[in-house]
C-alpha positions in Angstrom: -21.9 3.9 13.6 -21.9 0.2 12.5 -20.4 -1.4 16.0 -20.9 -5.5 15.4 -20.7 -7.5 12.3 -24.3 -8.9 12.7 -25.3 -5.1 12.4 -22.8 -4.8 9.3 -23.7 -7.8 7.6 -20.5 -8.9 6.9 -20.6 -12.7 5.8 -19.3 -15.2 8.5 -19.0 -18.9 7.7 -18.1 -19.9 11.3 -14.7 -18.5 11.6 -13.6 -17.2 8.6 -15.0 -14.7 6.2 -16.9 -15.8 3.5 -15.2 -15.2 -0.1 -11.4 -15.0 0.9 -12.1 -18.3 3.0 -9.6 -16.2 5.3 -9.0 -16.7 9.7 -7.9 -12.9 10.6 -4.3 -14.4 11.4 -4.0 -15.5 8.1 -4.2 -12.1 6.3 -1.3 -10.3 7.0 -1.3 -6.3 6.9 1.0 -5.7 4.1 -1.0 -7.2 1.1 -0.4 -7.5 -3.1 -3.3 -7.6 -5.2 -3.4 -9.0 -8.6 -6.1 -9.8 -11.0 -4.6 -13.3 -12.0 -4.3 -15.7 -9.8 -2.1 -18.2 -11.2 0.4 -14.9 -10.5 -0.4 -14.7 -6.6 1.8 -17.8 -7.1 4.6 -16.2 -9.0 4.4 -13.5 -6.4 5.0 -15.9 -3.6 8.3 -17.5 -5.0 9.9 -14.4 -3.6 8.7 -15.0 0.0 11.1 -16.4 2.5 8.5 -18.9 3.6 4.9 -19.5 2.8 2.7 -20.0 6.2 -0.9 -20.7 4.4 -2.2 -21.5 1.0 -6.2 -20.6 1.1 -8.1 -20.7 -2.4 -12.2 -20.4 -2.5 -13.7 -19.4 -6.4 -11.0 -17.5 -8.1 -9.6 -15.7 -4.9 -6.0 -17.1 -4.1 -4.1 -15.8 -1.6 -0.6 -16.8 -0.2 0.8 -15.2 3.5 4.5 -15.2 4.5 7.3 -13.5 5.1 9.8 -11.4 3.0 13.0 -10.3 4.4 11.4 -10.8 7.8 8.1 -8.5 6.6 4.8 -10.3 7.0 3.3 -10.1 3.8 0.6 -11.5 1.8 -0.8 -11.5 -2.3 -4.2 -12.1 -2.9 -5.2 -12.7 -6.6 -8.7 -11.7 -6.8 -9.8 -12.1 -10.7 -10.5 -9.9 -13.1 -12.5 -6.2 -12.0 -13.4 -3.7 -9.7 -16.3 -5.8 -8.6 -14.0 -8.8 -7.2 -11.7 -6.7 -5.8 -14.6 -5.0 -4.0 -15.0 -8.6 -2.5 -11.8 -8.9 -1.4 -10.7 -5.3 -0.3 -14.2 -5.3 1.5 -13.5 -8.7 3.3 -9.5 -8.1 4.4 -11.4 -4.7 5.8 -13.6 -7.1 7.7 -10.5 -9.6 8.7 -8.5 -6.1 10.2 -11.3 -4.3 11.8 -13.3 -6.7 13.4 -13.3 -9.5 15.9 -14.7 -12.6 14.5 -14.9 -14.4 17.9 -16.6 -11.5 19.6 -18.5 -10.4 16.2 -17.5 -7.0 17.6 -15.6 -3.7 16.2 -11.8 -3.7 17.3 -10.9 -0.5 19.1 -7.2 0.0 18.2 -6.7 -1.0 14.6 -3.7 -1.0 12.8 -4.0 0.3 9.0 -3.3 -2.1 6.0 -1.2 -0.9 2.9 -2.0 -2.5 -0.7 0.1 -3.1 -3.4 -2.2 -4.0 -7.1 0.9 -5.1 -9.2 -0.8 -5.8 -12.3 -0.3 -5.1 -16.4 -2.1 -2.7 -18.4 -2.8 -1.7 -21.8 -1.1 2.4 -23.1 -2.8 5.5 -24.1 0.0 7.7 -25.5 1.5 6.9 -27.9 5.0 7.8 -26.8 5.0 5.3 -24.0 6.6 2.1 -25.0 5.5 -1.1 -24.5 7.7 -2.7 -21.4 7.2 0.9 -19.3 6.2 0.7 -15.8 3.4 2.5 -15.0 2.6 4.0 -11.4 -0.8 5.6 -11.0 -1.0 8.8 -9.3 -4.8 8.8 -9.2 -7.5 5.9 -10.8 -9.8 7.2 -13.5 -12.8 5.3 -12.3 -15.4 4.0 -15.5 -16.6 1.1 -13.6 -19.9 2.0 -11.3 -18.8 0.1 -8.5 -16.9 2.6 -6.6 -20.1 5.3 -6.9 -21.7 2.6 -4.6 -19.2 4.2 -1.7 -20.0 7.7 -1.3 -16.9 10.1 -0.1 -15.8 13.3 -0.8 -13.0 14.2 -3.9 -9.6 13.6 -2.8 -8.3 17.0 -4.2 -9.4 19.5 -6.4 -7.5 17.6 -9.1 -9.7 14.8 -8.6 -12.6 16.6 -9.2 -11.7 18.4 -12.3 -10.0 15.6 -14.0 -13.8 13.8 -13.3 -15.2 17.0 -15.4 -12.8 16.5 -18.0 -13.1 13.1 -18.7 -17.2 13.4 -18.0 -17.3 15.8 -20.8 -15.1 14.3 -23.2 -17.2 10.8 -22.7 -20.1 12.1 -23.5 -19.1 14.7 -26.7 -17.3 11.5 -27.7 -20.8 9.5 -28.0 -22.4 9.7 -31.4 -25.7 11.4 -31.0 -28.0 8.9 -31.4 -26.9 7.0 -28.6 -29.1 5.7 -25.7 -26.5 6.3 -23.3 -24.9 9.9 -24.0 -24.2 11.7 -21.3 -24.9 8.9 -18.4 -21.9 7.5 -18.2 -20.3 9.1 -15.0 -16.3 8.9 -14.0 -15.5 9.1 -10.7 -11.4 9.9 -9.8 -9.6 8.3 -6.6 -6.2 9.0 -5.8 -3.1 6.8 -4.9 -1.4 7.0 -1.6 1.4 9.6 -2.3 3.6 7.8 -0.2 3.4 4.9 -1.9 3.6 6.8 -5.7 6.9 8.1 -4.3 8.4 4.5 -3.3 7.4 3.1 -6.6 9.0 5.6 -8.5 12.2 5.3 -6.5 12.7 1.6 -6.5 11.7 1.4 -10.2 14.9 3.7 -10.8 13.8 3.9 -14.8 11.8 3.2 -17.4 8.7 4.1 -15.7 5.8 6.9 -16.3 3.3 8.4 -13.3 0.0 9.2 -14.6 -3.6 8.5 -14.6 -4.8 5.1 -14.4 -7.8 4.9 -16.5 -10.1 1.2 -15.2 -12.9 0.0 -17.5 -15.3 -2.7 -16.3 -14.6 -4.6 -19.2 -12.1 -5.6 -21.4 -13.7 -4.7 -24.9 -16.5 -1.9 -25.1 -15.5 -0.6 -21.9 -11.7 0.0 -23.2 -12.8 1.2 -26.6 -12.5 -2.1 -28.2 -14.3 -2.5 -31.6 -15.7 -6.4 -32.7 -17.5 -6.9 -35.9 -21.0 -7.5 -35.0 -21.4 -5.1 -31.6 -22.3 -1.7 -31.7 -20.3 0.1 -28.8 -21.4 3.3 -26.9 -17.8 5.3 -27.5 -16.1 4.3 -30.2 -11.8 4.5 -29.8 -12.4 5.6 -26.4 -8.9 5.3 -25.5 -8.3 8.0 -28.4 -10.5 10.4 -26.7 -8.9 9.7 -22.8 -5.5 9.9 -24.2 -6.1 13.9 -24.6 -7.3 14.1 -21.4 -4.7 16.3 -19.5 -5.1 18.0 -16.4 -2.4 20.0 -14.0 0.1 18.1 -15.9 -1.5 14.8 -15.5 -2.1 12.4 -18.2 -4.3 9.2 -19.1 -1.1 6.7 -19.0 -3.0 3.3 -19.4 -6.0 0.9 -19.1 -7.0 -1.7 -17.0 -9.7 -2.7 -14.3 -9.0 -2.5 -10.6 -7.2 0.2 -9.5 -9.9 3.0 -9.1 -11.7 0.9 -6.7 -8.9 0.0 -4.9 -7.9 4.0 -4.3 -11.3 4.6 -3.8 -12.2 2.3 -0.9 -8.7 2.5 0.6 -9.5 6.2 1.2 -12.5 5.4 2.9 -10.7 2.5 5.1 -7.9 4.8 6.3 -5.4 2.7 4.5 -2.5 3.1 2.0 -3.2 2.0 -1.7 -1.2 2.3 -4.8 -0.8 0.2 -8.1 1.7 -0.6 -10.8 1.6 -2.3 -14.2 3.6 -2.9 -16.8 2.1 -1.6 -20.4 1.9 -4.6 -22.2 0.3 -3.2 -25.8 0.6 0.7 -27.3 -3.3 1.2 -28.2 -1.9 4.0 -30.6 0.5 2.0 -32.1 -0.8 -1.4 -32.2 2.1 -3.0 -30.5 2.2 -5.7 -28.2 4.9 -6.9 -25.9 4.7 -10.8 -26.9 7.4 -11.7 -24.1 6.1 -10.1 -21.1 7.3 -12.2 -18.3 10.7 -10.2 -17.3 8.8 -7.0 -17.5 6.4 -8.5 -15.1 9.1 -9.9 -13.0 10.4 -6.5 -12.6 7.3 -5.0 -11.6 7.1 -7.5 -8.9 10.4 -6.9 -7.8 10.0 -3.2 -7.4 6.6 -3.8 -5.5 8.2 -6.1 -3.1 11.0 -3.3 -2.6 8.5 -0.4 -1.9 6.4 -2.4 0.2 9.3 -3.5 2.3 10.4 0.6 2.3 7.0 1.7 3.5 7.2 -1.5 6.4 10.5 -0.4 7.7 9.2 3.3 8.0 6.4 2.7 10.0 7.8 -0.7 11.8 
């Protein structure tokens, strides 16, 4: 086992990590992520007090308090890969000792919030709905760079479901059929459940679908580029499995299930739909569904704290 950070190679820059820009005391252990910065700000007009402001390249983050909880938001960009960065550097910032450069010995587990906004897959969701994910429908290739066991048995039929739908869905002719492979992480139950109860209504629990892009990756069509899957999101949104659904798109959350898993921490996400794919409708005036969806995190978060205070 990986004991030191000079053995883990875990970037340094005298006594903060690299990307975040972070000291350990300025991370605090109950932490937001979301993929726009400029909202790590909007996040942090709820705090009681703001105790640091740290930006480095497009990671923000803002540590306080709320009602008394320590809290912080990091916004990390857009995709798994930069919340890699930043999951795998607050890992770093909680686990190890930057004087001593050594593993800590009693460490005390972080729990992440994504609040971010999402794009819908069935058409009977309307735009304005919160969505909580139950478990991340991973079609990004960063998390099969961390190797771990299913969560469930769920899990690892809802990966041969959407496997096998991917690939009938590619024309034949493609280069690619059949090597695109889904991998499925799961949200902390705990935090599913506190989502769902300070969100009250207008909400759905389902599968989190999370492209690594924005256009082919979501089943996007442009004039001009020939894409692997055409109307992918048709084909996901008759994915069903023990109930479970393909609720929405976007392009964080499997990671974030995925390596919290591995971390021993508690991980869940949120998002407002902001378009019906089926329907072509878009919510033009997002910003009060938005505020809500902060509002509810901050409410679970500060649930889950008290429980375990």
């Amino acid at each position: 086992m990986v004991k030191s950070i000079k053995d883990s190679e875990l970037p340094i820059l005298k006594d903060k990590i690299y990307h975040l820009r972070l000291k350990p005391e300025q991370l605090a252990r109950n932490i937001f992520v979301v993929g726009d910065p400029a909202r790590a700000d909007k996040v942090a007009t709820y705090f009681d007090n703001i105790e640091y402001k740290i930006k480095n390249r497009e990671f923000t983050t803002r540590t306080g308090k709320y009602r008394g909880m320590p809290v912080s938001v990091i916004g990390t960009g857009i995709g798994t890969d930069n919340n890699e960065i930043a999951l795998v550097e607050a890992f770093g910032l909680n686990e190890f000792d930057l004087e001593s450069r050594v593993r800590k010995e009693k460490i005390q587990p972080l729990t992440i919030i994504r609040l971010g906004t999402s794009g819908g897959l069935q058409k009977d969701i309307e735009v304005g709905t919160l969505a909580i994910s139950s478990y991340g429908l991973g079609l990004d290739n960063t998390g099969l760079f961390y190797d771990q066991e299913a969560p469930d048995e769920i899990s690892l039929r809802i990966e041969k479901e959407a496997y096998k739908i991917i690939t009938n869905a590619a024309p034949k002719e493609s280069r690619f059929k059949g090597k695109i492979y889904p991998y499925v992480s799961k949200a902390s139950p705990e935090i599913v459940k506190s989502l769902a109860k300070n969100a009250k209504e207008n909400y759905v629990i389902g599968i989190t679908a999370s492209a690594s892009g924005f256009f082919a990756p979501q089943g996007r069509e442009i004039d001009g580029l020939k894409i692997t899957i055409p109307r992918l999101q048709e084909h996901l949104a008759d994915l069903e499995v023990d109930g479970q659904k393909v609720v929405n798109f976007e392009m964080e959350s499997s990671l974030l299930f995925h390596l919290a898993r591995q971390m021993n921490y508690k991980a869940g996400t949120i998002c407002p739909i902001l378009a019906n794919r089926p329907k072509g409708t878009f919510l033009k005036d997002y910003e009060a569904v938005v505020e809500k969806c902060i509002k509810v995190g901050l409410k679970a978060m500060l649930e889950l704290y008290k429980k375990i205070k």
